[in-house]
C-alpha positions in Angstrom: 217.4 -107.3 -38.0 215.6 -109.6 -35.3 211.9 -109.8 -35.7 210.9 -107.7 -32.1 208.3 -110.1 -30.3 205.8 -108.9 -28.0 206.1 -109.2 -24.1 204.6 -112.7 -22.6 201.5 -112.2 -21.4 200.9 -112.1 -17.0 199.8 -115.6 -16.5 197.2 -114.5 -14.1 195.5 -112.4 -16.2 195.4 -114.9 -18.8 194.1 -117.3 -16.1 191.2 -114.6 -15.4 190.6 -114.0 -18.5 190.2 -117.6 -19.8 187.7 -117.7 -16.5 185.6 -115.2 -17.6 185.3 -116.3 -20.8 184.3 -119.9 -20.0 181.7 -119.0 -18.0 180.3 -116.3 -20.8 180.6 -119.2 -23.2 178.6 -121.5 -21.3 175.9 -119.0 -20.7 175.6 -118.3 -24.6 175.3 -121.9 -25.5 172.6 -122.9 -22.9 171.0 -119.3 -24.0 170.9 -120.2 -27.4 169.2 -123.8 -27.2 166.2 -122.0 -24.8 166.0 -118.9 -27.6 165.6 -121.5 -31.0 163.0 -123.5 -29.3 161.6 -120.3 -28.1 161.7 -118.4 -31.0 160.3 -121.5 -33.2 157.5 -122.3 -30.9 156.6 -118.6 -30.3 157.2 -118.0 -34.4 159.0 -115.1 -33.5 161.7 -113.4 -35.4 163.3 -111.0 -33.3 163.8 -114.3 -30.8 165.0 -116.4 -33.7 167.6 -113.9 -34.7 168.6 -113.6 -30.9 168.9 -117.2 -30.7 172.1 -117.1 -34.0 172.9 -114.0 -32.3 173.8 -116.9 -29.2 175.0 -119.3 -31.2 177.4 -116.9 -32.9 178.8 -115.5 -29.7 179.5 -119.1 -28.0 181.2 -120.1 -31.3 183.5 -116.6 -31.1 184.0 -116.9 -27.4 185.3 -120.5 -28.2 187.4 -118.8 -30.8 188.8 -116.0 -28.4 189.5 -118.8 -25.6 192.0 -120.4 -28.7 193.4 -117.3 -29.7 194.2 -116.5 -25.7 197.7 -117.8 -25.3 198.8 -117.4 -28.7 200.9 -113.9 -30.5 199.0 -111.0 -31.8 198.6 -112.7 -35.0 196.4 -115.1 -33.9 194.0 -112.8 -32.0 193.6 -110.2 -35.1 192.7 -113.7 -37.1 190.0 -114.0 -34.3 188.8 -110.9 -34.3 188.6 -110.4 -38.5 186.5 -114.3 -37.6 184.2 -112.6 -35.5 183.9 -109.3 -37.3 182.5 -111.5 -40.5 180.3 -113.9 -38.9 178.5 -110.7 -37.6 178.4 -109.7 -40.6 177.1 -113.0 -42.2 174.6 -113.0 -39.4 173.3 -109.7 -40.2 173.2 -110.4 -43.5 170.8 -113.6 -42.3 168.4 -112.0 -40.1 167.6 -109.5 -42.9 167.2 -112.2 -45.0 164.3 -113.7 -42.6 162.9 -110.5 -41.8 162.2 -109.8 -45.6 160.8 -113.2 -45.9 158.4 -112.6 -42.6 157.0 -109.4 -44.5 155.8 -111.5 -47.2 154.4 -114.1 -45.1 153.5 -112.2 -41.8 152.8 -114.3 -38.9 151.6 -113.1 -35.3 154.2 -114.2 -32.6 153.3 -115.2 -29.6 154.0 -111.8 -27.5 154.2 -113.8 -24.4 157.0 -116.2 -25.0 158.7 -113.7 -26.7 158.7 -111.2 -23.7 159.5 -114.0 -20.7 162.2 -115.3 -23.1 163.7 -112.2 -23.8 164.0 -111.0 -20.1 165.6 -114.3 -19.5 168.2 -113.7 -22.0 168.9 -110.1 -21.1 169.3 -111.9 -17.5 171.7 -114.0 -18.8 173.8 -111.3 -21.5 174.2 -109.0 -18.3 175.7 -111.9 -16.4 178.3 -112.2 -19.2 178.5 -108.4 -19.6 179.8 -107.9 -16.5 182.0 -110.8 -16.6 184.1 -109.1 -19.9 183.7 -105.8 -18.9 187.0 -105.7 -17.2 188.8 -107.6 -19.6 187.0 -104.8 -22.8 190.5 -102.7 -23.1 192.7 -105.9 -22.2 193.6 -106.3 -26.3 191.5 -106.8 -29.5 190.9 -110.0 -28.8 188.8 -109.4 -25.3 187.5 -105.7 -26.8 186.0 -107.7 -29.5 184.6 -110.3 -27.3 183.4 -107.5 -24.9 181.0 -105.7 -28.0 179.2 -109.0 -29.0 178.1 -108.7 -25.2 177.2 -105.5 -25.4 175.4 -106.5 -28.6 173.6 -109.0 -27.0 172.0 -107.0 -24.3 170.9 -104.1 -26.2 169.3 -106.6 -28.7 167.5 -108.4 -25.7 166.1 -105.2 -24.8 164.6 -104.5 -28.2 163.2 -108.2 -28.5 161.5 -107.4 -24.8 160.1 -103.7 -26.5 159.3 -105.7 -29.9 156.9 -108.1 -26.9 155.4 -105.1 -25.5 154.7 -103.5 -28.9 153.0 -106.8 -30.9 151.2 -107.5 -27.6 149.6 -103.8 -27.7 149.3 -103.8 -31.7 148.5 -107.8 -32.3 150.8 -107.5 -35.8 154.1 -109.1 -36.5 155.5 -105.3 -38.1 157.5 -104.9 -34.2 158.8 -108.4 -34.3 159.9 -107.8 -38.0 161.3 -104.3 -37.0 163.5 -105.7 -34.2 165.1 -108.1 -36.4 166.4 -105.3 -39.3 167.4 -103.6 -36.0 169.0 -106.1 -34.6 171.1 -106.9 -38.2 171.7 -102.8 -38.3 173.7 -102.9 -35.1 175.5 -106.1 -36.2 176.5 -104.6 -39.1 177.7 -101.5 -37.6 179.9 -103.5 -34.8 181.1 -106.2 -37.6 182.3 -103.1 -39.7 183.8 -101.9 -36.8 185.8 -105.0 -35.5 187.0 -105.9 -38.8 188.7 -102.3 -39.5 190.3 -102.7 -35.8 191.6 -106.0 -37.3 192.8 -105.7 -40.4 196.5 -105.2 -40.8 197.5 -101.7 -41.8 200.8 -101.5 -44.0 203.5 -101.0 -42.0 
């Protein structure tokens, strides 16, 4: 018996989704260079974690742009990709936010809030961007969440601002980052069961 391939994709709707996602991934990469130097200069965690956070998307993005024109194959290879580096990158910003608790440092509330609201700017940009594309196949849908992860993470860093501000203590800053890694653990759990071949 044959092997049955899939349709070929509408090159239009490759073109608009390849259009999309070039302009998310160069809004993630020029995000994540102002978040590090942010988040080292303001010693903040929750920025610091946002910052990866940036740096993981523009590498996935880059990932999902490769896996565009290629068979299904390829885009559940991208998708289990970016359901483990979320993981990995949860399992990171726990790491530093166990390390802050034992060396607390005040961050600088400030920096943390201007930068924040810069990057929720920016994350809402690329939000709308994907959010046609979210049910287009895994690939996109998987691109689509990270986004959505993004902005609900720079509201938190913006509340984490407000709250160390108001309480001059690093616990909010601290307690953003484990909330941050909670929802990238959730959406890497849930990306990677989307992904993974199911017996036939």
């Amino acid at each position: 018996m044959s092997e049955r391939c899939c349709p070929p994709a509408d090159p239009a709707l490759v073109e608009r989704q390849a259009r999309s996602l070039r302009l998310v991934l160069a809004l993630n990469a020029a995000m994540f260079l102002v978040e590090a130097v942010g988040g080292v200069l303001a010693r903040s965690t929750a920025l610091l974690a946002d910052s990866l956070d940036m740096l993981s998307d523009a590498s996935l993005i880059a990932l999902t742009l490769y896996a565009l024109n290629r068979g299904e194959a390829w885009k559940r290879r991208a998708a289990l990709a970016k359901g483990a580096a979320m993981g990995g990158l949860a399992l990171l910003v726990l790491a530093e936010a166990a390390w802050k608790t034992m060396h607390p440092v005040l961050p600088a509330a400030e920096a943390m809030g201007a930068i924040g609201a810069l990057a929720l700017a920016v994350n809402a940009a690329a939000f709308a961007l994907l959010w046609r594309h979210r049910a287009d196949d895994l690939n996109l849908s998987s691109a689509w969440l990270c986004t959505r992860n993004d902005v609900v993470a720079n509201l938190a860093v913006i509340g984490a601002a407000g709250a160390t501000a108001l309480v001059q203590h690093p616990w909010p800053d601290i307690a953003v980052g484990v909330a941050i890694a909670g929802l990238f653990l959730g959406s890497s759990v849930k990306v990677l069961l989307a992904a993974y071949p199911r017996p036939a």
